[in-house]
C-alpha positions as CSV (number, residue, x, y, z in Angstrom):
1,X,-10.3,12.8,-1.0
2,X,-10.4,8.9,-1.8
3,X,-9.8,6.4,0.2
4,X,-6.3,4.3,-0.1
5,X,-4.2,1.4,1.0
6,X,-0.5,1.5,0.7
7,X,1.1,-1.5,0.9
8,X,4.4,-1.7,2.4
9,X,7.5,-3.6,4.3
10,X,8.6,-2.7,7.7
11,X,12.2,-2.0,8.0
12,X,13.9,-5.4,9.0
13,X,11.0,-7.5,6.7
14,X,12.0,-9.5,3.6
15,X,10.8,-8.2,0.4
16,X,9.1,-11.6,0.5
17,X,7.3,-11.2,3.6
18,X,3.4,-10.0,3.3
19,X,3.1,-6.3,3.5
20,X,1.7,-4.2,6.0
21,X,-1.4,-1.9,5.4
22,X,-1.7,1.3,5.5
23,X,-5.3,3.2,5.5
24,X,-5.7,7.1,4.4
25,X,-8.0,9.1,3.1
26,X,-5.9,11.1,0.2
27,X,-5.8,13.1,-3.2
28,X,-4.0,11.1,-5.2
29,X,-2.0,7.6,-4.8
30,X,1.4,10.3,-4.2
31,X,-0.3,11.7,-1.4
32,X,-1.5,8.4,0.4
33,X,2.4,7.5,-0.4
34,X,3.7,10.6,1.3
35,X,1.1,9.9,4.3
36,X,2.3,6.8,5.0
37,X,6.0,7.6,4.7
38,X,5.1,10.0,7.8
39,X,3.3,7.5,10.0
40,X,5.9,5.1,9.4
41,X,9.2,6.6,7.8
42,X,11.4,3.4,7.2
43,X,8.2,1.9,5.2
44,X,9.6,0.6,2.1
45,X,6.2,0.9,-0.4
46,X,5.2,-1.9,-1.9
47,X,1.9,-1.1,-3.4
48,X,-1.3,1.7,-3.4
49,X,-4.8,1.2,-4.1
50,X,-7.8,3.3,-4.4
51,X,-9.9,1.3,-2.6
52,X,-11.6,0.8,1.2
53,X,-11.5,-2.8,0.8
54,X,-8.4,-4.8,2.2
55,X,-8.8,-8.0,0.5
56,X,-9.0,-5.5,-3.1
57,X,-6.0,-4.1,-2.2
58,X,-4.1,-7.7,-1.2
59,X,-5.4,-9.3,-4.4
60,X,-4.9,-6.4,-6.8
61,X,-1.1,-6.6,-5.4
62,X,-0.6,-10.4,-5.6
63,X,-2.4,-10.6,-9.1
64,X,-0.1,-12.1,-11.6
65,X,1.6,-10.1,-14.0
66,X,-0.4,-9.7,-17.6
67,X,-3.8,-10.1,-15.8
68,X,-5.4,-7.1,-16.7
């Protein structure tokens, strides 16, 4: 098991809005995915990380497109 953060909007938030957070320990990004969809089942995904850290997670998802 790794750790992840999925990234997501709350049902009723604009697609604009920052995303939530969501922390698990799991196999494989579908599995983190899956874990969050059951803590919070109207969470539209937005974004999973392998990481611990937050602020790795926050930038890797607002990172410009092309930046590698």
């Amino acid at each position: 098991m790794s750790p992840y953060i999925v990234l997501y909007h709350a049902e009723g938030q604009h697609a604009f809005d920052p995303p939530l957070l969501f922390r698990c320990q799991a196999e494989d990004a579908d599995h983190a995915e899956e874990q969050c969809q059951d803590a919070e089942p109207e969470a539209r995904v937005a974004w999973i990380v392998q990481t611990h850290d937050p602020e790795v997670a926050i930038a890797d998802y607002y990172k410009p497109w092309g930046d590698a």
